[in-house]
Jmol script that loads the backbone (N, CA, C; Angstrom):
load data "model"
ATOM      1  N   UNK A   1      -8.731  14.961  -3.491  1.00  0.00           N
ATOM      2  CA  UNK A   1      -7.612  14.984  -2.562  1.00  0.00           C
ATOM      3  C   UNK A   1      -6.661  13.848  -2.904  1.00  0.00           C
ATOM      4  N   UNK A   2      -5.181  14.473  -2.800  1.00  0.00           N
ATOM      5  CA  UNK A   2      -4.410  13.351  -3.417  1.00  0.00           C
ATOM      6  C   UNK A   2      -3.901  12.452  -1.667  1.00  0.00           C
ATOM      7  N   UNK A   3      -4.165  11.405  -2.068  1.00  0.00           N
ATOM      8  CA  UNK A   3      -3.628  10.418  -0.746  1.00  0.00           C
ATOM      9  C   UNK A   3      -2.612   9.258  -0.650  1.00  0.00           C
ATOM     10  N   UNK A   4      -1.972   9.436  -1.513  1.00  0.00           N
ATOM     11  CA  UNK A   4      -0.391   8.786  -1.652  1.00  0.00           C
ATOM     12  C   UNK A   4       0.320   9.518  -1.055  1.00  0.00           C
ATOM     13  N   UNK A   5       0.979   8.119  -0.419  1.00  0.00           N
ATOM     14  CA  UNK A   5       2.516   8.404   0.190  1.00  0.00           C
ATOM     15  C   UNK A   5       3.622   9.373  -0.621  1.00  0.00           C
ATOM     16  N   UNK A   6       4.378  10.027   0.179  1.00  0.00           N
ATOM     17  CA  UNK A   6       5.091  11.074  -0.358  1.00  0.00           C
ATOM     18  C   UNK A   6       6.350  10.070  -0.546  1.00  0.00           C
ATOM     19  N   UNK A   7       7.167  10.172  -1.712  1.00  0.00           N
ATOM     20  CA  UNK A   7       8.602   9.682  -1.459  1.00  0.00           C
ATOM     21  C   UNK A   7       9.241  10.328  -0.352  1.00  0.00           C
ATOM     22  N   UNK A   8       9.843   9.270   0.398  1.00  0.00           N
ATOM     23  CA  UNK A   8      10.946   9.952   1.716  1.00  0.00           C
ATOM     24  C   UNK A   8      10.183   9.054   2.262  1.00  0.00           C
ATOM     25  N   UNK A   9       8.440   9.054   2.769  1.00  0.00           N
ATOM     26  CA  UNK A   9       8.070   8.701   3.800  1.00  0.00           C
ATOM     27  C   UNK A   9       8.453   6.989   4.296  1.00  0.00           C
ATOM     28  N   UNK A  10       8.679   6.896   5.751  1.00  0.00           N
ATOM     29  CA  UNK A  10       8.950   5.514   6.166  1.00  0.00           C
ATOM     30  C   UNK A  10       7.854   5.468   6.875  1.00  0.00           C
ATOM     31  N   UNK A  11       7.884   3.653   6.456  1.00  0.00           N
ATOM     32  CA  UNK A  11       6.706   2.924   6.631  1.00  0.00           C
ATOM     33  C   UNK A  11       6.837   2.008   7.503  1.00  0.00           C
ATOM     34  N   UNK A  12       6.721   1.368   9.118  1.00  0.00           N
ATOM     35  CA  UNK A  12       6.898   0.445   9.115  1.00  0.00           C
ATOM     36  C   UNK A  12       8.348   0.868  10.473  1.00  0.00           C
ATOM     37  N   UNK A  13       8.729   1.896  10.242  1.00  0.00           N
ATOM     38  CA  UNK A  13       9.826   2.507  10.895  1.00  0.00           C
ATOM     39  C   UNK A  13      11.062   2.030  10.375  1.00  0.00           C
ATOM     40  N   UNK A  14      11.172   1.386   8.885  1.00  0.00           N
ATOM     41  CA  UNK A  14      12.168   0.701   7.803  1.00  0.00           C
ATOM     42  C   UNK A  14      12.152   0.799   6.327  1.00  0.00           C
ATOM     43  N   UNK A  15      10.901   0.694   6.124  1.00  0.00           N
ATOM     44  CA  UNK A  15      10.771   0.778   4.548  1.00  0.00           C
ATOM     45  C   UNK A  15      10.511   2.214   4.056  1.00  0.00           C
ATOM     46  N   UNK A  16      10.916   3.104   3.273  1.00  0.00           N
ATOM     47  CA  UNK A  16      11.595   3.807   2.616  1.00  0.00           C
ATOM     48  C   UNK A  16      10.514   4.206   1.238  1.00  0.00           C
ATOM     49  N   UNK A  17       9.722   5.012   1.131  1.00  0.00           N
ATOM     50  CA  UNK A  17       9.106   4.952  -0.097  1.00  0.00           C
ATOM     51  C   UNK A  17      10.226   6.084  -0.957  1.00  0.00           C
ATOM     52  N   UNK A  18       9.762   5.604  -2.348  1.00  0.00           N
ATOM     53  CA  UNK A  18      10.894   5.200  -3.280  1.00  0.00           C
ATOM     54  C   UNK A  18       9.802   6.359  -4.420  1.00  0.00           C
ATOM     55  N   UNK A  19       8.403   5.941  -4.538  1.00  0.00           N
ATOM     56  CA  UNK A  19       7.769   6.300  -5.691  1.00  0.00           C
ATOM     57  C   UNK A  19       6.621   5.515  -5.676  1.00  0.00           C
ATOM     58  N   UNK A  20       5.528   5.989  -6.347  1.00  0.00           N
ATOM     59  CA  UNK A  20       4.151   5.614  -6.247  1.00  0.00           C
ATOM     60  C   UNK A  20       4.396   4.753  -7.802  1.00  0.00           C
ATOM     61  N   UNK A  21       3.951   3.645  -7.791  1.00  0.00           N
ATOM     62  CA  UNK A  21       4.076   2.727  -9.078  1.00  0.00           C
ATOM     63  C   UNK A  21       2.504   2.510  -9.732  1.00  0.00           C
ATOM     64  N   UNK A  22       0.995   2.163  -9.015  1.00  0.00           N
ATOM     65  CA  UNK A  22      -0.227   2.344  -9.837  1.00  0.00           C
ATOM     66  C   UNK A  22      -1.126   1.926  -8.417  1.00  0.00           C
ATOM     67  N   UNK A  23      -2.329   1.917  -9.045  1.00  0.00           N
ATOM     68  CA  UNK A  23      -3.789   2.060  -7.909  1.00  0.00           C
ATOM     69  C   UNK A  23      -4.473   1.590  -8.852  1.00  0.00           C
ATOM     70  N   UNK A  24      -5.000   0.540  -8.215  1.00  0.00           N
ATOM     71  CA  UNK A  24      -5.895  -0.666  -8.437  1.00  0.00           C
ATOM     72  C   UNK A  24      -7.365  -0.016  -8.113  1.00  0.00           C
ATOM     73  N   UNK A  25      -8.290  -0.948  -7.759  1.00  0.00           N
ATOM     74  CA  UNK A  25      -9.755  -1.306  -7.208  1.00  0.00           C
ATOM     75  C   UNK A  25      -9.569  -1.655  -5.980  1.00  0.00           C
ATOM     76  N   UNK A  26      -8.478  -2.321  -5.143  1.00  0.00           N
ATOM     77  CA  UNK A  26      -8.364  -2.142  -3.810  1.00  0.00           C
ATOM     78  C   UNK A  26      -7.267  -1.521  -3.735  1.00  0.00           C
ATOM     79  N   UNK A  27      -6.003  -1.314  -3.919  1.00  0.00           N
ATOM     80  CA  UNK A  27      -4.782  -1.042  -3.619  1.00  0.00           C
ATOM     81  C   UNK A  27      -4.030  -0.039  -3.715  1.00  0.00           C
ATOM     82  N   UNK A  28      -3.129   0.778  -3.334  1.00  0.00           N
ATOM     83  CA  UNK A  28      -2.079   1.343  -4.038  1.00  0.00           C
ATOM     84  C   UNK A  28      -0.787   0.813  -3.974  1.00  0.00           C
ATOM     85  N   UNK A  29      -0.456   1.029  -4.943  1.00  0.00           N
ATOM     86  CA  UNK A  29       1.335   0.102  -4.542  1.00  0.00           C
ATOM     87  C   UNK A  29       2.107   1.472  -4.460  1.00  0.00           C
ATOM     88  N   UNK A  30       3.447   1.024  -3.986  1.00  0.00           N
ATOM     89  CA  UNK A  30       4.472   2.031  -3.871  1.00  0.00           C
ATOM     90  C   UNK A  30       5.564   1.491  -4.057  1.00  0.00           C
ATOM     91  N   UNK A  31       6.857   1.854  -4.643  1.00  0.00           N
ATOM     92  CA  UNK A  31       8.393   1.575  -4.809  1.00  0.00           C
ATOM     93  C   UNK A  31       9.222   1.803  -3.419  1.00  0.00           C
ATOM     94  N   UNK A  32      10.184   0.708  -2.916  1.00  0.00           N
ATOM     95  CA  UNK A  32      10.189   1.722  -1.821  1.00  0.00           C
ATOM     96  C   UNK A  32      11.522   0.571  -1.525  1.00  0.00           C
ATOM     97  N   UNK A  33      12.740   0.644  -0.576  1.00  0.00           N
ATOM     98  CA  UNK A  33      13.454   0.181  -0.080  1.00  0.00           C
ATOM     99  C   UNK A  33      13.490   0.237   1.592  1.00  0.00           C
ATOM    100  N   UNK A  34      14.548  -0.919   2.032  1.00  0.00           N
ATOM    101  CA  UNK A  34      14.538  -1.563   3.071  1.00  0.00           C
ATOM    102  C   UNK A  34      15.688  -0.244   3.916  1.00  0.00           C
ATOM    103  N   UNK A  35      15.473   0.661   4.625  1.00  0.00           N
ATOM    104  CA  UNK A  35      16.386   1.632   4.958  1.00  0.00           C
ATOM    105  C   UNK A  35      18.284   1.416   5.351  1.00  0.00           C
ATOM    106  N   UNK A  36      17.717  -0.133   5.788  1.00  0.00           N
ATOM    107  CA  UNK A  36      19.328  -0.695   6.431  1.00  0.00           C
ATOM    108  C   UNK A  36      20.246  -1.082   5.760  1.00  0.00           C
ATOM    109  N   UNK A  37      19.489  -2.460   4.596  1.00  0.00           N
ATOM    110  CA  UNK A  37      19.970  -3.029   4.022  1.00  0.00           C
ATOM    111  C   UNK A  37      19.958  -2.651   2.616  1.00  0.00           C
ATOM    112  N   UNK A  38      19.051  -1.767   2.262  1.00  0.00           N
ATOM    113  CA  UNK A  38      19.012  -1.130   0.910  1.00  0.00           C
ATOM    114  C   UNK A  38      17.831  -2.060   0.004  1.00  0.00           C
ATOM    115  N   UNK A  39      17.187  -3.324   0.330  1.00  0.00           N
ATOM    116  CA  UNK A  39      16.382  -4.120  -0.614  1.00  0.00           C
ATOM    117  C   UNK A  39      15.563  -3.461  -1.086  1.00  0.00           C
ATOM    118  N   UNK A  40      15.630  -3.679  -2.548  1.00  0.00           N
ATOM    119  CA  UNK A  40      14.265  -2.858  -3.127  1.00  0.00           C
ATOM    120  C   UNK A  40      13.038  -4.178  -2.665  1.00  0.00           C
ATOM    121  N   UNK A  41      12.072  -3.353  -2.838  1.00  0.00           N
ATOM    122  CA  UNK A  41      10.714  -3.776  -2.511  1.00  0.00           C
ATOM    123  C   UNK A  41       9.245  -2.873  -2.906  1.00  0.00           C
ATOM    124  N   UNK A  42       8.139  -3.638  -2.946  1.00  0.00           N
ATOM    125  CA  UNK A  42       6.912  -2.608  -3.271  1.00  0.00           C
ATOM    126  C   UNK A  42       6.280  -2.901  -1.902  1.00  0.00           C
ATOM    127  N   UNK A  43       5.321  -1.687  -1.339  1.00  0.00           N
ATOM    128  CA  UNK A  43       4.191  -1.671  -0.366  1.00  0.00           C
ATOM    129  C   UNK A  43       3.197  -1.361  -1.465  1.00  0.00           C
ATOM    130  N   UNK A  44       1.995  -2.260  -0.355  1.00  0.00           N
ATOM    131  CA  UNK A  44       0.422  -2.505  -1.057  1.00  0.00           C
ATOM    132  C   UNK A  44      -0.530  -2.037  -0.324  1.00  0.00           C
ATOM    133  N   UNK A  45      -0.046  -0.645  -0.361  1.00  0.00           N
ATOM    134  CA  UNK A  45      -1.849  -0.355   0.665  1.00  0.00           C
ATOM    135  C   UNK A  45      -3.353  -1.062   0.524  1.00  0.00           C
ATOM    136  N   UNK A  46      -4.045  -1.444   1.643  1.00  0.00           N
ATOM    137  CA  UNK A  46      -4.993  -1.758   0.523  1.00  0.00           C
ATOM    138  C   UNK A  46      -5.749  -0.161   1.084  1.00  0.00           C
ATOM    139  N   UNK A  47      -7.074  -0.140   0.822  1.00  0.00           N
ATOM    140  CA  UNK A  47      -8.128   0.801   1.047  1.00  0.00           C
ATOM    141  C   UNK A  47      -8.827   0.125   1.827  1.00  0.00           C
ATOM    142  N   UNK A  48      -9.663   0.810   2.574  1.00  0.00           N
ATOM    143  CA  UNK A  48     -10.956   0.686   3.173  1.00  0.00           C
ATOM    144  C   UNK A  48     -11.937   0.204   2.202  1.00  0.00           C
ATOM    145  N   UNK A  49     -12.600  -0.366   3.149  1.00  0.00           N
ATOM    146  CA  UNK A  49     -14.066  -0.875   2.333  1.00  0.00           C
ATOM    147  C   UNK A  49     -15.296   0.387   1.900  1.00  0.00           C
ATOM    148  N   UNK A  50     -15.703   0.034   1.060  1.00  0.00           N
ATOM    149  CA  UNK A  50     -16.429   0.996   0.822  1.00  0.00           C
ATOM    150  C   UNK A  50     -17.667   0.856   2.120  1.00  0.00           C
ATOM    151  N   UNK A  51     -18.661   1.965   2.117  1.00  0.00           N
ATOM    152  CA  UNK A  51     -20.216   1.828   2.354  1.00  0.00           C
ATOM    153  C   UNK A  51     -20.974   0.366   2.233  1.00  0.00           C
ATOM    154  N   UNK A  52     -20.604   0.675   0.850  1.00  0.00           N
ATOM    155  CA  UNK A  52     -21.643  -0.341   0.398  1.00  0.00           C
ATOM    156  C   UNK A  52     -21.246  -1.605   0.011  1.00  0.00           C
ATOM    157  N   UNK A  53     -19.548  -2.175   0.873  1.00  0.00           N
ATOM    158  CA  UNK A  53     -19.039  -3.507   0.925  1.00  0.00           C
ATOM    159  C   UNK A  53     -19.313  -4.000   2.220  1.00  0.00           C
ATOM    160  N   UNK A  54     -19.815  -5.041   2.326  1.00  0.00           N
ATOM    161  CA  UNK A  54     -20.070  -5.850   3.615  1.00  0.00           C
ATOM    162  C   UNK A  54     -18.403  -6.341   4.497  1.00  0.00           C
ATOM    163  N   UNK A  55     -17.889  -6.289   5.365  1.00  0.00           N
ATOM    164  CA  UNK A  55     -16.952  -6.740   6.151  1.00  0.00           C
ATOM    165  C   UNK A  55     -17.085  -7.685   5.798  1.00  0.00           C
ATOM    166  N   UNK A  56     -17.525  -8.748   5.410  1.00  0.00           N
ATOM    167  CA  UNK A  56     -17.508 -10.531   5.183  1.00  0.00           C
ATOM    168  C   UNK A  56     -16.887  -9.975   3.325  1.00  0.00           C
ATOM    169  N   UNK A  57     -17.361  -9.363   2.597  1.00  0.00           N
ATOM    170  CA  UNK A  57     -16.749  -9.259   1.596  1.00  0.00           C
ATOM    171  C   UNK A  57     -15.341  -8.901   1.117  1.00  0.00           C
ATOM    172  N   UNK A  58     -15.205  -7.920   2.183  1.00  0.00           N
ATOM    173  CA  UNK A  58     -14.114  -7.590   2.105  1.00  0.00           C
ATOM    174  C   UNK A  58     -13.124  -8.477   2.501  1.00  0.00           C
ATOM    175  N   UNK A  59     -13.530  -8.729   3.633  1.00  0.00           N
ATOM    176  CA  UNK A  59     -11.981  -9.919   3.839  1.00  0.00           C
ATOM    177  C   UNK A  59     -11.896 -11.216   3.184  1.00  0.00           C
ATOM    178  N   UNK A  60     -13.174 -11.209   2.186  1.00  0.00           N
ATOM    179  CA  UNK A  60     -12.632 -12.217   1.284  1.00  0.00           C
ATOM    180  C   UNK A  60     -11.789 -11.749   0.425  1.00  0.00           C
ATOM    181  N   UNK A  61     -12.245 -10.653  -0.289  1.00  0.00           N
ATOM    182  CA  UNK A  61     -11.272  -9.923  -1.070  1.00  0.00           C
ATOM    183  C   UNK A  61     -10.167  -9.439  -0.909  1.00  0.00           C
ATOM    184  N   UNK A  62     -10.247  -9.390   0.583  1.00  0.00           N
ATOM    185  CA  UNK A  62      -8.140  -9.193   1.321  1.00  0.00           C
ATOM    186  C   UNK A  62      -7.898 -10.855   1.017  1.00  0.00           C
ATOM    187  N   UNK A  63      -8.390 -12.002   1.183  1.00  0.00           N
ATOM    188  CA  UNK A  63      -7.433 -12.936   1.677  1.00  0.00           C
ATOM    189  C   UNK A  63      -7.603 -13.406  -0.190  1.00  0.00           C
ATOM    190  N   UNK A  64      -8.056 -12.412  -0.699  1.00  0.00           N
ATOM    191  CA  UNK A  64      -7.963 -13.418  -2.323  1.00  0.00           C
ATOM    192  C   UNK A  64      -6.892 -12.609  -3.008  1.00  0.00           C
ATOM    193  N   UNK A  65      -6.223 -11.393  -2.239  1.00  0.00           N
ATOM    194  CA  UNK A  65      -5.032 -10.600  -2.975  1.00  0.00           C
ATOM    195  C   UNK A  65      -3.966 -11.575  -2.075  1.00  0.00           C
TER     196      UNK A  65
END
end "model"
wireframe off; spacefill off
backbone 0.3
color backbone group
């Protein structure tokens, strides 16, 4: 199942996806602008933890991105 953001979709009720740019081990990024002002910018989804990641792991691994 594909689970990226569609271009068009707003994020945030401002940001503007633009295009899917790559997918990491935690992340997906996306291309995407500021709807008002026009700023380009990327969003960083992260993912869920797996099963078999402990909550203490994970948010080390959020606060080390």
């Amino acid at each position: 199942m594909d689970d990226r953001l569609e271009e068009g979709t707003v994020v945030g009720g401002r940001y503007v996806v633009d295009g899917y740019l790559a997918r990491g081990g935690f992340a997906t990024v996306y291309r995407a602008h500021h709807d008002k002002i026009g700023r380009k910018l990327a969003i960083k989804v992260l993912e869920p933890p797996s099963r078999s990641t402990s909550m203490e792991a994970f948010q080390q691994r959020f606060l080390q991105e």
